[in-house]
RODO-2510 file (C-alpha; in nm, 4 decimals, decimal comma):
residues 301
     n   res          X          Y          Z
     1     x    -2,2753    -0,3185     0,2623
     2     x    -2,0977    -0,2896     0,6184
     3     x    -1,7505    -0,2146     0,6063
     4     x    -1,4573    -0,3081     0,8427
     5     x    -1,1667    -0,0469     0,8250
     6     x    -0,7968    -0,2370     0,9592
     7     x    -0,5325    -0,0231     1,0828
     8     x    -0,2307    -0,1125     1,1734
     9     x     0,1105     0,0570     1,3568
    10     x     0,4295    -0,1041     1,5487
    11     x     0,5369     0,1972     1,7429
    12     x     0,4091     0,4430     2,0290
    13     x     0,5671     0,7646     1,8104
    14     x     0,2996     0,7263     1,5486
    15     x     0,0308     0,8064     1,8329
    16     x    -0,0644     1,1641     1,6456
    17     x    -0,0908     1,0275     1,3045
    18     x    -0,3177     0,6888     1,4188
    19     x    -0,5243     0,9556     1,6077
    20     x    -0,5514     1,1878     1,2678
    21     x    -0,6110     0,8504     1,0695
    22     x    -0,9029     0,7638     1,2943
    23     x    -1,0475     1,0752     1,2913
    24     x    -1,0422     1,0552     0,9167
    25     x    -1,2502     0,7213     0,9425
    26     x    -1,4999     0,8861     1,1540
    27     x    -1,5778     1,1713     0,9059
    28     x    -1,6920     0,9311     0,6370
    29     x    -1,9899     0,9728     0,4400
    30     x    -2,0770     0,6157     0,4826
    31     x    -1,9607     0,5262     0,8236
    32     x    -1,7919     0,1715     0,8922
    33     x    -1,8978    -0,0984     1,0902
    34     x    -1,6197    -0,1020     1,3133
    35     x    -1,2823     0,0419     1,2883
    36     x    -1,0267    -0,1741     1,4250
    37     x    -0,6658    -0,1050     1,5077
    38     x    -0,3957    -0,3766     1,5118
    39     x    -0,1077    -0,3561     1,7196
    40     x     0,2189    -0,5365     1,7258
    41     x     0,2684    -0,8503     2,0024
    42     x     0,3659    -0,6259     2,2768
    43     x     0,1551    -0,5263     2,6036
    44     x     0,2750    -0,2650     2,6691
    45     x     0,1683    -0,1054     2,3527
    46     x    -0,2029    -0,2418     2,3814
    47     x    -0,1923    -0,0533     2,7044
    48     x    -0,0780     0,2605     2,5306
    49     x    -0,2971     0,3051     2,2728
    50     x    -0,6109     0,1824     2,4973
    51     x    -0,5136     0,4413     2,7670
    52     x    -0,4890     0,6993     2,4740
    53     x    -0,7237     0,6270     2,1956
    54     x    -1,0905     0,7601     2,2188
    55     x    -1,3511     0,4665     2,2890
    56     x    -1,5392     0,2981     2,0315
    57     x    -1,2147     0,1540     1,8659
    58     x    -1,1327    -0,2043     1,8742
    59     x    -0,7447    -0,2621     1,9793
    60     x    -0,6243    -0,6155     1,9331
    61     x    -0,2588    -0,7336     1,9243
    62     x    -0,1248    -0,9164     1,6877
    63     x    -0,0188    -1,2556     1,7145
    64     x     0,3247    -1,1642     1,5835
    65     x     0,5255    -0,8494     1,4324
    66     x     0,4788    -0,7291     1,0996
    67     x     0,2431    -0,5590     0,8791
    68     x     0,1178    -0,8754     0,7216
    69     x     0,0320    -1,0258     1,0365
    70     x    -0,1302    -0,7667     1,1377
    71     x    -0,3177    -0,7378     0,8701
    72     x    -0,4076    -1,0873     0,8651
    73     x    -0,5154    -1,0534     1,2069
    74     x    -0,7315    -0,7501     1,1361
    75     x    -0,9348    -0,9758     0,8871
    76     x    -0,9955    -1,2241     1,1260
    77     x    -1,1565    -1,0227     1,3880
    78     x    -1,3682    -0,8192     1,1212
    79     x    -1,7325    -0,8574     1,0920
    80     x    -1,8192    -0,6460     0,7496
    81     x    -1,8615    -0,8136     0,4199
    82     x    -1,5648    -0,5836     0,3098
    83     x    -1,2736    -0,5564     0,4914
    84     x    -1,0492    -0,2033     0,4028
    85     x    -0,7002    -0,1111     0,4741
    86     x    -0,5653     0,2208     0,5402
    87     x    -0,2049     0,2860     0,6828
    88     x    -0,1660     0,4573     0,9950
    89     x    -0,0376     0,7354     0,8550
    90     x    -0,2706     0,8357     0,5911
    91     x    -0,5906     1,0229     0,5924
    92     x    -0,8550     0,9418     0,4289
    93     x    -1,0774     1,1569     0,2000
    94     x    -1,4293     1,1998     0,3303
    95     x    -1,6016     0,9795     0,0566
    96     x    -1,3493     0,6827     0,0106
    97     x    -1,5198     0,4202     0,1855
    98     x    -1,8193     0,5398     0,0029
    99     x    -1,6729     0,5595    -0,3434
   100     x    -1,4859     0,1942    -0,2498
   101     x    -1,7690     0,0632    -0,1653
   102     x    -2,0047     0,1266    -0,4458
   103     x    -1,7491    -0,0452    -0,7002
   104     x    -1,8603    -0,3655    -0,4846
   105     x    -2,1764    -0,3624    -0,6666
   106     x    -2,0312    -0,5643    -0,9307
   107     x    -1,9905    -0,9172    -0,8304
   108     x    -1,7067    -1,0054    -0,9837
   109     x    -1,5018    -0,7804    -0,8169
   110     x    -1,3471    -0,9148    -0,4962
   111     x    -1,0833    -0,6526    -0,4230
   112     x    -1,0846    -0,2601    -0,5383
   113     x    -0,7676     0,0016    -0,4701
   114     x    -0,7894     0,3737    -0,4916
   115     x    -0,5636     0,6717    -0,5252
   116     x    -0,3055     0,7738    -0,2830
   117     x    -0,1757     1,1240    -0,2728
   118     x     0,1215     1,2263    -0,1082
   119     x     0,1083     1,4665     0,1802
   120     x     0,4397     1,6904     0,2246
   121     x     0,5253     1,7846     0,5356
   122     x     0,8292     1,9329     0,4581
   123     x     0,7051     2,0656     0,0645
   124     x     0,6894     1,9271    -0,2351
   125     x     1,0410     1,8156    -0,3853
   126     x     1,0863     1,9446    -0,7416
   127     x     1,3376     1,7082    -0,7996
   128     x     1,1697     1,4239    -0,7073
   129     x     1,0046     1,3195    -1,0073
   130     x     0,5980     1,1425    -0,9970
   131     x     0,7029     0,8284    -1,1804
   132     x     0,9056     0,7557    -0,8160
   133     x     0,5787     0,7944    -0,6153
   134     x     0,5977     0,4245    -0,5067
   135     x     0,8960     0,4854    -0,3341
   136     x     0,6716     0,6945    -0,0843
   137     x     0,3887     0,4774    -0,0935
   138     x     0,1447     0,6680    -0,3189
   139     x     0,0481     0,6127    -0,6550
   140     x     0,3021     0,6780    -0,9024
   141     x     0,2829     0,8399    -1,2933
   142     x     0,1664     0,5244    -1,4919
   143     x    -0,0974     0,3866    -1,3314
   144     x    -0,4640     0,4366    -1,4715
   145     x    -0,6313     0,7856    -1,4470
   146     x    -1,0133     0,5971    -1,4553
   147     x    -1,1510     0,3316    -1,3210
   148     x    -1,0123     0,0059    -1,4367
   149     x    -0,9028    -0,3583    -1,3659
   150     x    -0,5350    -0,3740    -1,2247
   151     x    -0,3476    -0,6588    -1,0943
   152     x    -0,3009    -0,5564    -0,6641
   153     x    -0,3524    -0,2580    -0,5233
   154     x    -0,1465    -0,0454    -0,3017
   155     x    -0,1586    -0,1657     0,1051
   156     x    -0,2301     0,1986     0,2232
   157     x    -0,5389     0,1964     0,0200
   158     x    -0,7209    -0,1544    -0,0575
   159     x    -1,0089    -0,3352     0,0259
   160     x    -1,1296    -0,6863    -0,0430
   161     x    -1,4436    -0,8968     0,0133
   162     x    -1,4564    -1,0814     0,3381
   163     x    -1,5508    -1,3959     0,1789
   164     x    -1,2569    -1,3774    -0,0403
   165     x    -0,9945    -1,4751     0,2472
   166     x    -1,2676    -1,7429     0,3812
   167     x    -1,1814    -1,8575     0,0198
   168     x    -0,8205    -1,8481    -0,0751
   169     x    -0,6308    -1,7684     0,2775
   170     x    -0,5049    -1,4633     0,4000
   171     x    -0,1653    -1,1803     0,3405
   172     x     0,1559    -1,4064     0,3317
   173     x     0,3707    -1,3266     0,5998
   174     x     0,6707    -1,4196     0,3659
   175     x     0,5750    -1,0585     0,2085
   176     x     0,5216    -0,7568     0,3993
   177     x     0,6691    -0,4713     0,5918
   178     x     0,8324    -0,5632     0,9561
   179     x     0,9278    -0,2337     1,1934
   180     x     1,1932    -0,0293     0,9557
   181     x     1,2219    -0,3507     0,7487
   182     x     1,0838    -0,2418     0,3693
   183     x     1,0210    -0,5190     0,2211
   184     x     0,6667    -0,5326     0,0753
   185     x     0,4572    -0,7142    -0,1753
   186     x     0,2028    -0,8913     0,0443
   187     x    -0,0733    -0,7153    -0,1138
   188     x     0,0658    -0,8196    -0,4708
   189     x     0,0926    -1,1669    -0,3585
   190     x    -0,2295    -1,2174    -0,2370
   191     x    -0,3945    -1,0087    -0,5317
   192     x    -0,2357    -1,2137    -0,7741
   193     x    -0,3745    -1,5352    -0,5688
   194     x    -0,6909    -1,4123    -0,5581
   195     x    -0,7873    -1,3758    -0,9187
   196     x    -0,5939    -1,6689    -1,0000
   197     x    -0,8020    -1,9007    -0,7629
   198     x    -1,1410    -1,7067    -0,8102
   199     x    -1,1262    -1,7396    -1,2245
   200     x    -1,3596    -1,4395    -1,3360
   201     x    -1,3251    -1,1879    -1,0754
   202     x    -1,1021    -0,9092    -1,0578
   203     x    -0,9507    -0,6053    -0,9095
   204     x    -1,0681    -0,2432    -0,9788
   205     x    -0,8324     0,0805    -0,9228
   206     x    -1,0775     0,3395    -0,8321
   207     x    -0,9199     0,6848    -0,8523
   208     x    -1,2080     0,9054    -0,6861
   209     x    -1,1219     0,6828    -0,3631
   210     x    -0,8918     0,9068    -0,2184
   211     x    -0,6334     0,8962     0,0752
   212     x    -0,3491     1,1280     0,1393
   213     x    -0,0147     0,9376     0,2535
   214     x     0,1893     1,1545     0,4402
   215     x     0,5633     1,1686     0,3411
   216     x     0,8203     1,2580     0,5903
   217     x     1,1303     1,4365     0,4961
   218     x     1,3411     1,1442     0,5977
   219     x     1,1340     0,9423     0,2871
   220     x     1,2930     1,2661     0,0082
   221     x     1,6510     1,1881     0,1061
   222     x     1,8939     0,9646    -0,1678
   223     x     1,9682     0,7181     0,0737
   224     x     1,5725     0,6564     0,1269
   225     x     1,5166     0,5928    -0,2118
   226     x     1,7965     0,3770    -0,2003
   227     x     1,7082     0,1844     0,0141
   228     x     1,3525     0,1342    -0,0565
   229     x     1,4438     0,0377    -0,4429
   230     x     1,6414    -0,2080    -0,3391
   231     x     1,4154    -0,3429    -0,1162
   232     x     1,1388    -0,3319    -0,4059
   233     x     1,3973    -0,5190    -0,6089
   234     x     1,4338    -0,7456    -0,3700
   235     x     1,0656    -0,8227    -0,2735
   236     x     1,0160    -0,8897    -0,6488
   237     x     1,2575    -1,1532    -0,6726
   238     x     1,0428    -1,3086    -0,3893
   239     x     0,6851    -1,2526    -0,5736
   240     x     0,8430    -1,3394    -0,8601
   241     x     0,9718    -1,7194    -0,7129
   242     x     0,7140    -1,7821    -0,4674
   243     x     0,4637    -2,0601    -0,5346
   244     x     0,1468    -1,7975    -0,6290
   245     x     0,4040    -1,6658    -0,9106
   246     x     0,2662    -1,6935    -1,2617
   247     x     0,4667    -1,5933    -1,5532
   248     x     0,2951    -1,2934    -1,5794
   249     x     0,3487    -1,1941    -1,2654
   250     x     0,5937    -0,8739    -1,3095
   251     x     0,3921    -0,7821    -1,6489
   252     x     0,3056    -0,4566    -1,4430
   253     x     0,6708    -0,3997    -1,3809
   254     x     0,7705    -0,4623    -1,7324
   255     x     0,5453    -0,2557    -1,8603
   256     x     0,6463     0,0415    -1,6025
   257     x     0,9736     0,0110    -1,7109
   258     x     0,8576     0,0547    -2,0915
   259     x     0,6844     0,3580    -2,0096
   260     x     1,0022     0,5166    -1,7925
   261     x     1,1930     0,4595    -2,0988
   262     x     0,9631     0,6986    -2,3189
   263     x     0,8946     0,9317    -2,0662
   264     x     1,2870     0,9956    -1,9464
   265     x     1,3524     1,2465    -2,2276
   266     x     1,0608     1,4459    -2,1072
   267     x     1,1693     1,4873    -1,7626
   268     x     1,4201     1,6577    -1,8825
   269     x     1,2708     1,9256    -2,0618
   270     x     1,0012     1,9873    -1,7736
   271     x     1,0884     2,3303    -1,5614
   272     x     1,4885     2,4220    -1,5148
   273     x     1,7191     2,2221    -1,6433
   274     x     1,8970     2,1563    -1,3262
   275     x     1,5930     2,0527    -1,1765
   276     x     1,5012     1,7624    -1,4901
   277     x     1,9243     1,6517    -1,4847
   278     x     1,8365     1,5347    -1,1226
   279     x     1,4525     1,3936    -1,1771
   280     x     1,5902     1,1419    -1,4348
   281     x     1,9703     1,0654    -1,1971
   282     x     1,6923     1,0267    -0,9410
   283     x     1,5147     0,7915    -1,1906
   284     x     1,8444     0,5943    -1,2869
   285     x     2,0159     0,5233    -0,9614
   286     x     1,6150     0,3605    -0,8359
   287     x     1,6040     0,1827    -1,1002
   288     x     1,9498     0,0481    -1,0461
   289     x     1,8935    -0,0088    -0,6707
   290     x     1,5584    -0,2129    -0,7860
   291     x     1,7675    -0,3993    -1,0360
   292     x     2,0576    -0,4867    -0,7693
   293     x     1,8249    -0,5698    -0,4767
   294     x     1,6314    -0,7889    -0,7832
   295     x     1,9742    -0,9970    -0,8427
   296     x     2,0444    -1,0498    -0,4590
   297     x     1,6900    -1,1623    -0,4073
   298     x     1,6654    -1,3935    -0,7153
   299     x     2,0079    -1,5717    -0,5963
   300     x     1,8701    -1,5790    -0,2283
   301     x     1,5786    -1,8323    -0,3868
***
C-alpha cells in the first residue's frame, strides 16, 4: 500500500524542526511514496524552503493560509492510496507508517490515529498533569491504551484512505489552526463526516504508531493553557453547531469530563502535595477556560 506523508508549516523559523520531521520520514521502515510539504500562499516562503530543503521533497503552496487548507491541498496533490499527516514539528518513530499502515488491512477502516508523545525541550513539568496532554497536542490520560475504534484522531498523527476524500470532501476550512490562531477541530469534523457518510467503516487509534510532538516551553506557561482551552471551548461550540454535528458529537468530551471527575482526587495524592494542589488548579482553571470559550462560541452561532 503506497503511502503519501503531508506536512505542513506557515513560517520560515520552523526550518530546523521541518528538516528533523523529514528526516524522520526518511528513516521509515516502510518508506512513503512521496513526502510532500505544504506551504502557506506566500512566494517567498516556497523559495525558502526550496533553496533549503534537500531534493526529493515536493513543495507546493497552498491556495490559502491555514492548516486546513493546507492540508486539503496536500490531499489533492497526493498519489498513495493513504494519505498521512504529521505536524511539522513532530518526529516520527521509525515504524509508524508501517504500524499505520498495516491497520489498513481491514476494509472497513478508512482513517487510523496513533499515539503522540510529548517531547520536552525544556523538561518534563511535574505540575502539569497527563489528563492536559491535549493542550500540547499529544495524547492525553483517557484515551485507549490498545488498539480500538475512536471517533477522530489527533491532526499531528492521522491518516485516511485516499478514496475517502474522493468520497465525502475534504478538511473544512471553517475548523482548523491559522498562524498563532488555535482554533482546531478540522480533523474531528471531518472524522465525524466520514463514518457518518461511509455507514460501516470506522476509525482505529493505533498506539504502537508512534510520533513524538515536541513541546516548547512557551506551550507549559498558565497563560498557554489558557488560551488554548478556551480556544478548545470555543472550536467545540463550532463542531458542535456545524451542519456534520450529530447529537453525539461531544460524547468523547462528555465522557472525558466523567473520567476527570474520578480521577481529580487522585492527582492529589500522586508525589508532593504541592505538586498534586497545582495538577488539579491546573485541571480546574482548563476546564473553566474550555467551558467559557464553549459559551462565547455557542452564542457566536
Amino acid at each position: 500500500m503506497r503511502v503519501s506523508v503531508v506536512v505542513s508549516t506557515y513560517t520560515e523559523k520552523n526550518l530546523d524542526y521541518v528538516r528533523n520531521c523529514v528526516d524522520s520520514l526518511r528513516r521509515q521502515t516502510i518508506q512513503p511514496c512521496e513526502i510532500i510539504l505544504v506551504l502557506d500562499n506566500s512566494q517567498n516562503l516556497v523559495q525558502f524552503y526550496t533553496e533549503h530543503m534537500p531534493n526529493g521533497l515536493r513543495i507546493v503552496a497552498s491556495d490559502g493560509f491555514g492548516l486546513s487548507r493546507a492540508r486539503n491541498v496536500g490531499v489533492k496533490r497526493a498519489t498513495g492510496d493513504v494519505v498521512a499527516f504529521i505536524d511539522d514539528d513532530a518526529i516520527a518513530d521509525e515504524k509508524w507508517l508501517e504500524n499505520l499502515v498495516s491497520d489498513f488491512d481491514d476494509p472497513g477502516v478508512v482513517g487510523v490515529g496513533g499515539r503522540i508523545d510529548p517531547l520536552w525541550e525544556v523538561g518534563f513539568p511535574t505540575w502539569f498533569p497527563e489528563e492536559l496532554y491535549w493542550v500540547i497536542g499529544c495524547s492525553y490520560k483517557g484515551l485507549p491504551t490498545r488498539k480500538a475504534v475512536i471517533r477522530n484522531p489527533i491532526g499531528c498523527n492521522m491518516s485516511f484512505r485516499r478514496s475517502v476524500f474522493e468520497k465525502v470532501g475534504y478538511f473544512s476550512t471553517i475548523f482548523g489552526r491559522i498562524g498563532n490562531n488555535l482554533m482546531g477541530h478540522d480533523d474531528t469534523e471531518f472524522g465525524i463526516r466520514a463514518t457518518s457518510k461511509l455507514p460501516g467503516t470506522k476509525i482505529l487509534y493505533d498506539p504502537e504508531a508512534v510520533v513524538f510532538h515536541r513541546v516548547s516551553k512557551d506551550r507549559i506557561t498558565l497563560k498557554y493553557i489558557m488560551k488554548r482551552s478556551y480556544a478548545e471551548g470555543f472550536s467545540k461550540a463550532f463542531l458542535s453547531h456545524s451542519d456534520q454535528a450529530e447529537k453525539s458529537a461531544l460524547n468523547t468530551e462528555k465522557n472525558y469530563l466523567r473520567s476527570l471527575f474520578l480521577s481529580t482526587p487522585c492527582l492529589l495524592f500522586q508525589g508532593k502535595a504541592q505538586t498534586g494542589i497545582l495538577r488539579v488548579t491546573t485541571l480546574l482553571v482548563a476546564t473553566v477556560m474550555v467551558f467559557l470559550g464553549y459559551v462565547v462560541g455557542s452564542r457566536s452561532n
